[in-house]
C-alpha positions as CSV (number, residue, x, y, z in Angstrom):
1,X,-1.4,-22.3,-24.8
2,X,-0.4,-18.9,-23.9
3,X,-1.5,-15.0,-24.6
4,X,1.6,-12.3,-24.4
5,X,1.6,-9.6,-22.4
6,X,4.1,-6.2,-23.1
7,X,6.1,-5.0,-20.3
8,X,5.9,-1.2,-19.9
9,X,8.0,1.2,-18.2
10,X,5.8,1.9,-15.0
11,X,4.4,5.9,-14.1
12,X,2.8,7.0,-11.5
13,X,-0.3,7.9,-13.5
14,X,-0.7,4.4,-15.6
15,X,-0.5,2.1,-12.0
16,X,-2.3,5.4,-10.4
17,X,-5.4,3.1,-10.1
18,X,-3.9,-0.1,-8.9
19,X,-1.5,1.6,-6.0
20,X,0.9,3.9,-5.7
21,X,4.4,4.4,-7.4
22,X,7.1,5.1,-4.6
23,X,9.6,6.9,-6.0
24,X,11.8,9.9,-5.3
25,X,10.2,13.6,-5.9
26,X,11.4,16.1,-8.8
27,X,12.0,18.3,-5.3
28,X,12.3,17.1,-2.0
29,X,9.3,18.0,0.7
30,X,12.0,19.0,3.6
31,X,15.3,19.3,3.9
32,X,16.7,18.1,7.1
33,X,19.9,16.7,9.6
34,X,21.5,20.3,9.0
35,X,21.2,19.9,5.0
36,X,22.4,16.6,4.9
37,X,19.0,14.7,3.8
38,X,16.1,14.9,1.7
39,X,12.9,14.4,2.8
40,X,10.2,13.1,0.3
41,X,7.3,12.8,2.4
42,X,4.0,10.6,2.3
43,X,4.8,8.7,-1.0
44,X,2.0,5.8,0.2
45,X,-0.6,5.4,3.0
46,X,-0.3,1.9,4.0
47,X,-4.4,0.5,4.5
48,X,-5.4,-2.0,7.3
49,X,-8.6,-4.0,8.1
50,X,-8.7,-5.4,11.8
51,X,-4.9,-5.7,12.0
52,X,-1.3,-3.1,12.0
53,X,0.8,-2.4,8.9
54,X,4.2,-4.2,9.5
55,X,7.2,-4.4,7.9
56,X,8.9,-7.3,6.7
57,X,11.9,-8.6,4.8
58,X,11.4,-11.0,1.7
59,X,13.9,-12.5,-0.1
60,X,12.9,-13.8,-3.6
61,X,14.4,-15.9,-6.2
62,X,15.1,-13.6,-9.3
63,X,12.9,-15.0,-12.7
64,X,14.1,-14.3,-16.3
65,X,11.9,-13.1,-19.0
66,X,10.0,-14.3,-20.7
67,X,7.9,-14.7,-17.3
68,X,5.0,-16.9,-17.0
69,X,2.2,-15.8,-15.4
70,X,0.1,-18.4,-13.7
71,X,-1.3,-17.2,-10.2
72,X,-2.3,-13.5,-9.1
73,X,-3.3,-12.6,-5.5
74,X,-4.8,-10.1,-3.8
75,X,-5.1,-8.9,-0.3
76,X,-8.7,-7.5,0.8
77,X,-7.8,-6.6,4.4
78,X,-5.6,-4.7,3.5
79,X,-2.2,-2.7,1.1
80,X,1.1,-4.4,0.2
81,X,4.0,-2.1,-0.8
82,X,7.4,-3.9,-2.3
83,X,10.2,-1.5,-1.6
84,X,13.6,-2.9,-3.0
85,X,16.6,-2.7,-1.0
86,X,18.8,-2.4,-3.6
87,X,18.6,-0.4,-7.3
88,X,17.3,-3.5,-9.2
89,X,14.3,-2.8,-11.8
90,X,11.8,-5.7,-10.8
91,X,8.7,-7.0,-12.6
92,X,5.2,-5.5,-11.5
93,X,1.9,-6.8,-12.7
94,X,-1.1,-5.8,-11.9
95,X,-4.9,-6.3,-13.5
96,X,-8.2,-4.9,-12.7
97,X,-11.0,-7.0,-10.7
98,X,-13.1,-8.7,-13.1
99,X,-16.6,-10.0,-11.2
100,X,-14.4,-11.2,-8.4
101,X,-11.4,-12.6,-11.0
102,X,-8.3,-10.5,-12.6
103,X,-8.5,-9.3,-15.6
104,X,-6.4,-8.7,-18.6
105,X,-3.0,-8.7,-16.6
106,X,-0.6,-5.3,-17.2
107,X,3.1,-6.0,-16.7
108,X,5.0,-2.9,-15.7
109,X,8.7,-2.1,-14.9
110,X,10.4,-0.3,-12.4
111,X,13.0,2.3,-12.6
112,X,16.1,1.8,-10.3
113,X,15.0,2.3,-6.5
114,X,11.3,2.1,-7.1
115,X,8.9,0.9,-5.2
116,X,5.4,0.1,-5.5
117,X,2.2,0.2,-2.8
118,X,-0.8,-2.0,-4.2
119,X,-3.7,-0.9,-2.8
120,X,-6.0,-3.1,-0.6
121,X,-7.9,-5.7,-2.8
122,X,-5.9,-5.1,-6.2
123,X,-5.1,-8.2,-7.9
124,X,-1.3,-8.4,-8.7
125,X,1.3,-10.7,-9.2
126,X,3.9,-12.3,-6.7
127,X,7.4,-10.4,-5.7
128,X,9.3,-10.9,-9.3
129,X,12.7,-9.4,-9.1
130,X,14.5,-9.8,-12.5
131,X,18.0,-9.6,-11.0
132,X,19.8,-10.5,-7.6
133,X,19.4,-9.8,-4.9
134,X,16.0,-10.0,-4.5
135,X,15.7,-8.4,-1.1
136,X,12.8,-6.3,-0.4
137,X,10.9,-4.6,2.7
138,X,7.5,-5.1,2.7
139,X,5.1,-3.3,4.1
140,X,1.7,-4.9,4.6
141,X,-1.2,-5.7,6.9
142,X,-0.4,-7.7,10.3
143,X,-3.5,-9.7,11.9
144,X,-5.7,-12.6,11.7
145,X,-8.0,-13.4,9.6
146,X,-8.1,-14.3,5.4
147,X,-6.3,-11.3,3.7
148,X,-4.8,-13.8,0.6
149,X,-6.8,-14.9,-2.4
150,X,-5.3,-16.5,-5.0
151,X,-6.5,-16.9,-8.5
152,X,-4.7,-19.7,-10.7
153,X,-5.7,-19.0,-14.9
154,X,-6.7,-21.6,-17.4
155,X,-4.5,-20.3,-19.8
156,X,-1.1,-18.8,-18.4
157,X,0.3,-15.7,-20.1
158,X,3.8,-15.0,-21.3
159,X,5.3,-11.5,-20.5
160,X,8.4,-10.6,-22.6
161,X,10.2,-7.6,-23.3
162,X,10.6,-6.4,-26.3
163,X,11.2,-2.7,-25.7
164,X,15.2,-3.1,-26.1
């Protein structure tokens, strides 16, 4: 048995309290190399706990909708940011901490170019692009210690899209 979840376009005010949305500026902070690049400046502050942010490249195998969602992890030591290398919407889902658990999942999707910085300790699904290539920098904490918990549901839930 399953429960459906909606897919919403994603804004920087509704995921405002699960990370931040980076995403190009209406104007740009700086203008620089003689006029030949925009600066948008600061779009996320990468957290850390006992470690260094890093960057890193993941390559993930594009899923098709309807997505099942079994498994959603978080990462209390420390922010994770998804940045695609390529203008591919992907799937982001995210839910607020429940005692410890996620809770009702929200499924979100991204504009072309949009990235996404989940703050430190948000529950959220894995990398899901919807579309090759997959590729992605990452941007997350470096270091030892625990900084993945994983929470597998009971009862898995089915994300469509039904906004076409």
């Amino acid at each position: 048995m399953s429960r459906t979840l909606q897919i919403y376009p994603i804004t920087a005010i509704a995921f405002s309290k699960f990370g931040d949305l980076i995403t190009l500026k209406d104007q740009p902070d700086q203008i620089i190399n003689h006029g030949l690049c925009d600066r948008h400046h600061n779009l996320a502050a990468p957290e850390t706990i006992d470690g260094h942010a890093g960057i890193s490249l993941f390559k993930a195998v594009p899923r098709s909708l309807p997505y099942r969602l079994e498994l959603m992890e978080r990462h209390p030591l420390g922010s994770q940011a998804f940045i695609p290398m390529s203008q591919a919407p992907f799937l982001v889902i995210v839910a607020p901490d429940n005692g410890g658990v996620p809770g009702t999942p929200l499924a979100f999707v991204t504009a072309p170019g949009q990235g996404v910085n989940f703050h430190r300790g948000t529950w959220h699904g894995v990398l899901t692009p919807l579309t090759e290539p997959g590729l992605f920098a990452v941007i997350d904490r470096i270091g030892v210690g625990g900084n993945l918990q994983e929470y597998w549901f009971e009862e898995v839930f089915e994300i469509t899209d039904e906004r076409a």
